[in-house]
C-alpha positions as MATLAB code, in Angstrom:
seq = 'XXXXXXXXXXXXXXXXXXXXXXXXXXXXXXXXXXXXXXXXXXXXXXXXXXXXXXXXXXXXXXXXXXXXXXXXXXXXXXXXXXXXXXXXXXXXXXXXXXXXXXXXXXXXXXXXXXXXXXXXXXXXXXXXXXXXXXXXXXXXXXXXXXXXXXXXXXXXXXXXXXXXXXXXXXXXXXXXXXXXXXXXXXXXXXXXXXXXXXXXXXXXXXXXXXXXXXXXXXXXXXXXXXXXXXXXXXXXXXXXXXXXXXXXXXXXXXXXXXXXXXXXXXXXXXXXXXXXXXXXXXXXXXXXXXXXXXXXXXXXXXXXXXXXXXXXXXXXXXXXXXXXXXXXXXXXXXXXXXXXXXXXXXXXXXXXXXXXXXXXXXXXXXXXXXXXXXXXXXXXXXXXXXXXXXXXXXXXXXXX';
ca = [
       8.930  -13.319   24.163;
       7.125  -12.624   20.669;
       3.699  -13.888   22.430;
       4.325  -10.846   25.055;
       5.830   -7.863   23.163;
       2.758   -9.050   20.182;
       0.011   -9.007   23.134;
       1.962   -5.574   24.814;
       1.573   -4.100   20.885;
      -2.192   -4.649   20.537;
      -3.279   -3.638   23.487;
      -1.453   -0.671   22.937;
      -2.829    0.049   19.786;
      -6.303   -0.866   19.992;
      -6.349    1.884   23.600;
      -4.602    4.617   21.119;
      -8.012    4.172   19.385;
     -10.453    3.028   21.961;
     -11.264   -0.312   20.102;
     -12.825   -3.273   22.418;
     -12.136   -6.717   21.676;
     -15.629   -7.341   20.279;
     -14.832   -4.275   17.640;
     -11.792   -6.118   16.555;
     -13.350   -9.330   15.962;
     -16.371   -7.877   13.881;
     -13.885   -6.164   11.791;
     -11.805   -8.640   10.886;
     -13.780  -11.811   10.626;
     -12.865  -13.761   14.101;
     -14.284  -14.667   17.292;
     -13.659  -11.997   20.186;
     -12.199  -15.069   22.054;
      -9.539  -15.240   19.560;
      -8.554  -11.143   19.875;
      -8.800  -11.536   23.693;
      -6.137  -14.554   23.386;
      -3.808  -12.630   21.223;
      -4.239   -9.513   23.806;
      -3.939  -11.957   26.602;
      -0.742  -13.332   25.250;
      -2.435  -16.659   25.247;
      -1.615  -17.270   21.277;
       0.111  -15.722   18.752;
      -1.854  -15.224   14.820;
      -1.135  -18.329   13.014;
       0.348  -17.963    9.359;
      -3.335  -18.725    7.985;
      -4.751  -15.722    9.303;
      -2.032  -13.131    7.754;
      -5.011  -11.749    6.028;
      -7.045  -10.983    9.267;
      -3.798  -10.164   10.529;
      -3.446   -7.628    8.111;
      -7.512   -6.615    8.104;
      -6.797   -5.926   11.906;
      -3.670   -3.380   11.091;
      -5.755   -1.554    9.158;
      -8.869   -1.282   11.342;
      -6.436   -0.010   14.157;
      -4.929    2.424   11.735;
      -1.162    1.486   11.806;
       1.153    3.311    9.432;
       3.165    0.912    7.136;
       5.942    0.742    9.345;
       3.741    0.192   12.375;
       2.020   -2.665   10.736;
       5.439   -4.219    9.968;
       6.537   -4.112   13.448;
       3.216   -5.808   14.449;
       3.693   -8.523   12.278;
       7.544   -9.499   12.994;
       6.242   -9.529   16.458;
       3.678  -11.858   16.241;
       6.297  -14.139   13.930;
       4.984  -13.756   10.383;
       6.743  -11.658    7.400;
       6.764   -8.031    7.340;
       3.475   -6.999    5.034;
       5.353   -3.473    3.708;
       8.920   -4.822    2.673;
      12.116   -2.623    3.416;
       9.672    0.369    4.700;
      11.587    1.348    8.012;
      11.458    5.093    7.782;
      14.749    5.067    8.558;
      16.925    8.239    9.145;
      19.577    9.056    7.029;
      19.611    8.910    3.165;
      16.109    8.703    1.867;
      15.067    5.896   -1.050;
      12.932    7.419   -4.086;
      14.409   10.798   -3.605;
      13.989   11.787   -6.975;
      10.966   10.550   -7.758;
       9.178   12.155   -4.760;
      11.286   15.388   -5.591;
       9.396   15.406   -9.067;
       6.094   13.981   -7.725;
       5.808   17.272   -5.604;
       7.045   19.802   -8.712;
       4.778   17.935  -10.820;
       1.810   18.117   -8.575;
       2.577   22.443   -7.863;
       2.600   22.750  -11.671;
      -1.041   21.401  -12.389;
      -3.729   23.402  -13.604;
      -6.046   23.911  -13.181;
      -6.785   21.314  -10.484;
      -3.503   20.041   -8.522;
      -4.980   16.603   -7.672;
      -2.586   14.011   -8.583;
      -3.694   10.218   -7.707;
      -0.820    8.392   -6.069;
      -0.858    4.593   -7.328;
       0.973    1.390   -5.880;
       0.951   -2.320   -6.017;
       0.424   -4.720   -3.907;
       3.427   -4.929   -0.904;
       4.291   -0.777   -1.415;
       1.827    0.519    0.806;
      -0.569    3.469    0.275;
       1.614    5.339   -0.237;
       5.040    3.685    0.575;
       7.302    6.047    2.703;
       4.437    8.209    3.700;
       6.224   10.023    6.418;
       9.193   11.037    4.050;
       6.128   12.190    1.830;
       4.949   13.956    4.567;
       8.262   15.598    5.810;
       8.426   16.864    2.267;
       5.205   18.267    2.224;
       5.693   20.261    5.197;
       8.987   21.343    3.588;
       7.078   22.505    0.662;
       4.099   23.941    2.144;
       4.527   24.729    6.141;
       3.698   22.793    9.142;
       0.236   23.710    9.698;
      -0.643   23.540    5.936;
      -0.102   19.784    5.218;
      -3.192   17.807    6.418;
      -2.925   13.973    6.645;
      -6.410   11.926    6.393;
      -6.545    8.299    6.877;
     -10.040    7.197    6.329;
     -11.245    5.080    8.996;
     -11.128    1.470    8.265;
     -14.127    0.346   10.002;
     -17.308   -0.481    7.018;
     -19.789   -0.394   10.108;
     -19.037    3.037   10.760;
     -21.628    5.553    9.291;
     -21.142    8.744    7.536;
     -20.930   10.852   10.793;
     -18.851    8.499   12.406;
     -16.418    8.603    9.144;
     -15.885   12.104    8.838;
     -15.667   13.047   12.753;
     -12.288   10.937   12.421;
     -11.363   12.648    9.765;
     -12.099   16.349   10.721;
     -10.574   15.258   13.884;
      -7.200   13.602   11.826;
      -7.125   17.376   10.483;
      -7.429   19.582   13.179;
     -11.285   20.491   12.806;
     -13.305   20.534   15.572;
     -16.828   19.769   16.173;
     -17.052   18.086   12.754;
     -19.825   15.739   12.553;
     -21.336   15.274    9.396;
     -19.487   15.422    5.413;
     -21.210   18.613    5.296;
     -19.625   19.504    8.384;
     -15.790   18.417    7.166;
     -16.621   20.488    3.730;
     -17.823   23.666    5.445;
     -14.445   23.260    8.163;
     -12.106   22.821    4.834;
     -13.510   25.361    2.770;
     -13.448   27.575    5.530;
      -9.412   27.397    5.444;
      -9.415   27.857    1.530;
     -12.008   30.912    2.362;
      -9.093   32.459    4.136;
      -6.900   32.789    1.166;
      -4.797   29.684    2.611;
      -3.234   27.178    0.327;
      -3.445   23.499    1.437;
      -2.073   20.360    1.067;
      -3.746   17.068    1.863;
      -2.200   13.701    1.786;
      -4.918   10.883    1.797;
      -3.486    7.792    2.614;
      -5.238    4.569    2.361;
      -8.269    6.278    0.578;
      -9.462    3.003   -0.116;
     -10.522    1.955    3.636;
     -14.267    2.287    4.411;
     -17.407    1.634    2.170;
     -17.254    2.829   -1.461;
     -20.361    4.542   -0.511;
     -17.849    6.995    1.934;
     -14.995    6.807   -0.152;
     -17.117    8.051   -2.752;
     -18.332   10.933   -0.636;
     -14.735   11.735    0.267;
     -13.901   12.301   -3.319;
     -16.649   14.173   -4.208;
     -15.815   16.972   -1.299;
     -12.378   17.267   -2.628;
     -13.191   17.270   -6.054;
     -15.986   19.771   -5.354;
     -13.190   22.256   -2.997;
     -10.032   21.533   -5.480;
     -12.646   23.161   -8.392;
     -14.121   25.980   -6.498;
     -10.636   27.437   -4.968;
      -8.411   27.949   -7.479;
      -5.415   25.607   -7.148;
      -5.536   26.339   -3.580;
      -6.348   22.638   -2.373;
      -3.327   20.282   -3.835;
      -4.477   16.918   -3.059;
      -2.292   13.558   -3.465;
      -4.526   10.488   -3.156;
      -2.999    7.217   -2.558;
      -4.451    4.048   -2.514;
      -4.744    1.292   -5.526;
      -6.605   -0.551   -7.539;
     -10.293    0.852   -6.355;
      -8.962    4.551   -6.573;
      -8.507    4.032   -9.867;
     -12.391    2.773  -10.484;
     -12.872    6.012   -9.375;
     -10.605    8.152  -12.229;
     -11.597    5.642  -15.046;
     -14.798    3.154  -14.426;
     -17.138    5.878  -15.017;
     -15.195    7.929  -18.122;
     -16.323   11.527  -17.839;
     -18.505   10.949  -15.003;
     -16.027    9.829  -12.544;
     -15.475   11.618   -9.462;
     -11.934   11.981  -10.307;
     -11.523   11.798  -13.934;
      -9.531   15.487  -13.711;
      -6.578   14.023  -11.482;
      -3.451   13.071  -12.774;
      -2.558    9.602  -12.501;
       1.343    8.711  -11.384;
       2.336    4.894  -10.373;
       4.939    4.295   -7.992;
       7.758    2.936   -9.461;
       9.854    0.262   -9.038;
      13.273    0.693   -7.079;
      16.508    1.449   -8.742;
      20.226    0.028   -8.154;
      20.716    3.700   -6.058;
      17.489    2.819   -3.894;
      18.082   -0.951   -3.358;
      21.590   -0.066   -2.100;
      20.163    2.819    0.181;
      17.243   -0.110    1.457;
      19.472   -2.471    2.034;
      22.037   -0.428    3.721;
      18.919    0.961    5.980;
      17.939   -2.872    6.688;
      20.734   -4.850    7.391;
      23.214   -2.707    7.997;
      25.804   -5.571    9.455;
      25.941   -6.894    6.222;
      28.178   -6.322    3.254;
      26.819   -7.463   -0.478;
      28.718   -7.316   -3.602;
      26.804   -4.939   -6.201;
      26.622   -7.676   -8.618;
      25.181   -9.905   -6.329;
      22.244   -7.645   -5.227;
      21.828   -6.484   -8.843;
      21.442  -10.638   -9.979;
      18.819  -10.981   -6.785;
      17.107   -7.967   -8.367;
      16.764   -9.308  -11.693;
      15.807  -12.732  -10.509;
      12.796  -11.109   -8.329;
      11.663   -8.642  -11.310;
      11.278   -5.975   -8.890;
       9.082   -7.718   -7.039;
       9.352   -5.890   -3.263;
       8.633   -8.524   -1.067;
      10.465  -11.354   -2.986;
      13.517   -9.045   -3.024;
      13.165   -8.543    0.887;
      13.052  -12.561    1.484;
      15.768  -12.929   -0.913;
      17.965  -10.881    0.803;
      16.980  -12.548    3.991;
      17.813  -15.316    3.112;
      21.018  -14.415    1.699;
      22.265  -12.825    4.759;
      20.682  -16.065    6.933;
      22.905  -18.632    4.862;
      25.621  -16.430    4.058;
      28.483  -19.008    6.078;
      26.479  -22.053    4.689;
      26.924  -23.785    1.552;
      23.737  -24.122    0.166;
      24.463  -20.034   -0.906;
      23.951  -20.620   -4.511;
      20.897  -19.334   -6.879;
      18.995  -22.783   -7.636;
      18.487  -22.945   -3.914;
      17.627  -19.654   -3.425;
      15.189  -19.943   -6.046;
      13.644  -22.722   -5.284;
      12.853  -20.993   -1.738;
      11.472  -18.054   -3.051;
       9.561  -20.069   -5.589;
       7.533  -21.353   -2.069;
       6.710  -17.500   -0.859;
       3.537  -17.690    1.092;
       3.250  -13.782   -0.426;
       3.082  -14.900   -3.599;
       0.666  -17.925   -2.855;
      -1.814  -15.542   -1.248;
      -2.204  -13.554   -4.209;
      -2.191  -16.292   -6.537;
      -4.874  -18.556   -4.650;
      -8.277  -16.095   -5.207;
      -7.903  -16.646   -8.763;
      -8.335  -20.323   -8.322;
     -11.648  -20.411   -6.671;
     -13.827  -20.300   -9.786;
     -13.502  -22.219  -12.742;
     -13.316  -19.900  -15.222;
     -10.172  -17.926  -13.541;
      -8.669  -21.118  -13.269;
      -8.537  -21.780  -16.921;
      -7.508  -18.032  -17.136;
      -4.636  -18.363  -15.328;
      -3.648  -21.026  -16.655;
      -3.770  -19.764  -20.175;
      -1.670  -16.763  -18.677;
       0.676  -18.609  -17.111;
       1.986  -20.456  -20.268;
       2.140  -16.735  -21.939;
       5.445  -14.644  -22.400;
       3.761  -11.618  -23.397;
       0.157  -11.040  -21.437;
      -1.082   -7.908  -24.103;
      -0.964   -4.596  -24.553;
      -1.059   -2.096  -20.910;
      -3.756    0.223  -20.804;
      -4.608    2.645  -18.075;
      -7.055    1.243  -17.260;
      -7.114   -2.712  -17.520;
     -10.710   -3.605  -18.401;
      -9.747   -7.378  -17.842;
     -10.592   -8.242  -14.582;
      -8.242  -11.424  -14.314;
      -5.215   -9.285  -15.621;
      -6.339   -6.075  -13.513;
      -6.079   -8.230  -10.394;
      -2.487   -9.897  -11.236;
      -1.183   -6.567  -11.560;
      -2.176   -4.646   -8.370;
      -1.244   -8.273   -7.245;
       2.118   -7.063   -8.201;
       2.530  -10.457  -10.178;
       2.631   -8.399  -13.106;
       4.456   -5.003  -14.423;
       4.527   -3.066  -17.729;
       7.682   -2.722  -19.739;
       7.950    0.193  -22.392;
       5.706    2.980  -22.737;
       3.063    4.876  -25.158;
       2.092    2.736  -27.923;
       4.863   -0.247  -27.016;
       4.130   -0.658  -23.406;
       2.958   -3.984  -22.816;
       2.833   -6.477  -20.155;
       4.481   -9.705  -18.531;
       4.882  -11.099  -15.447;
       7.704  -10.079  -13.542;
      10.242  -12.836  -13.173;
      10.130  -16.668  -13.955;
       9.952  -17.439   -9.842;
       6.307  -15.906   -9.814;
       4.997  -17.793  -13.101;
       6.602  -21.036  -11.240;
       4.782  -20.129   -8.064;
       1.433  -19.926   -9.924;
       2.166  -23.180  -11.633;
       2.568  -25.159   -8.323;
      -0.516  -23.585   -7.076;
      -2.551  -24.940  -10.012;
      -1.154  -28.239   -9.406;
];
């Protein structure tokens, strides 16, 4: 059943965007025998390729909830934990409430650069985003780019999808996109563009991309409000090059991590057959450091053993412990031996240094958009550690 409704689901995808096999296979690293036996229902993606898994998602363009749905189906672990878009009572509330005053109130250039970690998407809950948007600023003022995935596709090919994404026709060129954008600003309009996923394409585009919005947010007056998303390579771009960076005038805001009130609305939204005791999901919380994903296969398994007896915490931890999530962003910073005796010097560490914006360590940079690590406190005492005890156990066993 999974091998059909998977094969059904890419097909159907890859026609939304005209993709051929071969296209698929180029992209993500396999053979165009293996995409043509997932389309054909022949096979299903084993658990060692979640990452081209994942690399394929992307290069079809599936929003975060559409990416989760295509990897239930084909048996692995959702990639976007508790991300349904469900109806009803909406997680984050608050902060998306202030997010939107916050980004209105900036002068003189209302660019605000929306930042998550590894397992939130970019940016989690974009169609609530979007829904408030249009609340905020009308229907047919909210623009929504996704940059196209694809790093074979040129500049013309990059920005007809995205004049294309925002209503623009006959876009062909950057210059082209520009001229169609300004054109709306030239009109007296004000504008709101989400970009989600900015960091898909070649740095070369992405690069280009920024540049044109930088360029239209200056020239019109607070006009163009612009809310970037993406991680840790959109950040290169506000801080790698100091006052030369393309987007060194944005505002910076990090999503944060969920509260009791949005755990309770998440878990209502996801298993809502089952009944958990406040203290009980509060003590799964703590044990998972905020920690998305763990928290989603916590949960899991909670409500899969809930008549057993094996329901107690060692067990529990000792399965999340064994994540394959956690494994997979653990195991890159094994393959040279100089990260290897990094990590292993941070491993043994309760406190891993001072947070910065900007971490200049490239070990520590990629443990925290790993998610592996968070920052507690703020100013002058913010520092950081690794989120819970389960993930500095995980990245023991996969040094041994």
């Amino acid at each position: 059943m999974h091998s059909a409704t998977f094969s059904n689901l890419l097909s159907q995808y890859m026609r939304r965007i005209r993709a051929s096999a071969a296209g698929v296979a180029a992209e993500i690293g396999l053979s165009r025998e293996s995409v043509n036996n997932w389309r054909n229902g022949t096979s299903l993606p084993s658990p060692r390729s979640r990452d081209s898994l994942h690399a394929c998602a992307r290069y079809l363009r599936l929003t975060e909830t559409e990416t989760n749905l295509f990897f239930i189906v084909a048996g692995l672990a959702s990639e976007f934990p508790l991300q349904n878009e469900e109806e009803g009572e909406t997680p984050f509330a608050g902060f998306m409430d202030q997010l939107f005053v916050r980004l209105a109130q900036s002068t003189p250039y209302p660019i605000t650069l929306l930042l998550s970690q590894a397992h939130w998407g970019q940016p989690p809950f974009r169609e609530k985003l979007l829904a408030r948007a249009r609340a905020q600023y009308g229907e047919k003022a909210t623009l929504h780019i996704q940059p196209p995935y694809s790093i074979s596709a040129d500049s013309s090919e990059y920005f007809a999808a995205i004049g294309r994404q925002c209503g623009f026709a006959d876009v062909n060129s950057d210059y082209g996109f520009e001229a169609a954008l300004e054109q709306r600003l030239n009109a007296g309009e004000r504008v709101f563009c989400l970009v989600s996923r900015f960091e898909q394409g070649t740095p070369a585009l992405r690069e280009s991309l920024a540049g044109i919005l930088r360029s239209l947010s200056e020239m019109h007056g607070g006009r163009l409000h612009l809310l970037l998303c993406g991680g840790e390579m959109l950040a290169d771009l506000k801080y790698r090059s100091g006052d030369l960076s393309l987007l060194n005038i944005a505002h910076v805001i990090h999503w944060p991590d969920a509260s009791t009130d949005d755990l309770h609305i998440l878990v209502k939204q996801r298993w809502p057959e089952y009944v958990i005791a406040s203290s009980r999901m509060t003590a799964l919380a703590s044990m998972c450091g905020g920690h998305p994903a763990l928290f989603e296969e916590g949960m899991q398994w909670l409500v899969d053993n809930q008549d057993s007896m094996e329901n107690d915490a060692s067990t529990l931890r000792t399965y999340l412990t064994h994540s394959a999530r956690l494994w997979q962003t653990f195991l890159p910073l094994t393959q040279n031996p100089a990260s290897l005796i990094r990590l292993r010097t941070l491993l043994a560490a309760e406190d891993l240094g001072r947070a910065r914006p900007y971490l200049q360590d490239e070990d520590l940079r990629r443990l925290f958009w790993g998610n592996l690590v968070h920052v507690r406190g703020s100013g002058d005492q913010a520092r950081l550690y690794w989120r819970c005890d389960i993930i500095r156990e995980a990245g023991l066993m996969v040094l041994e």
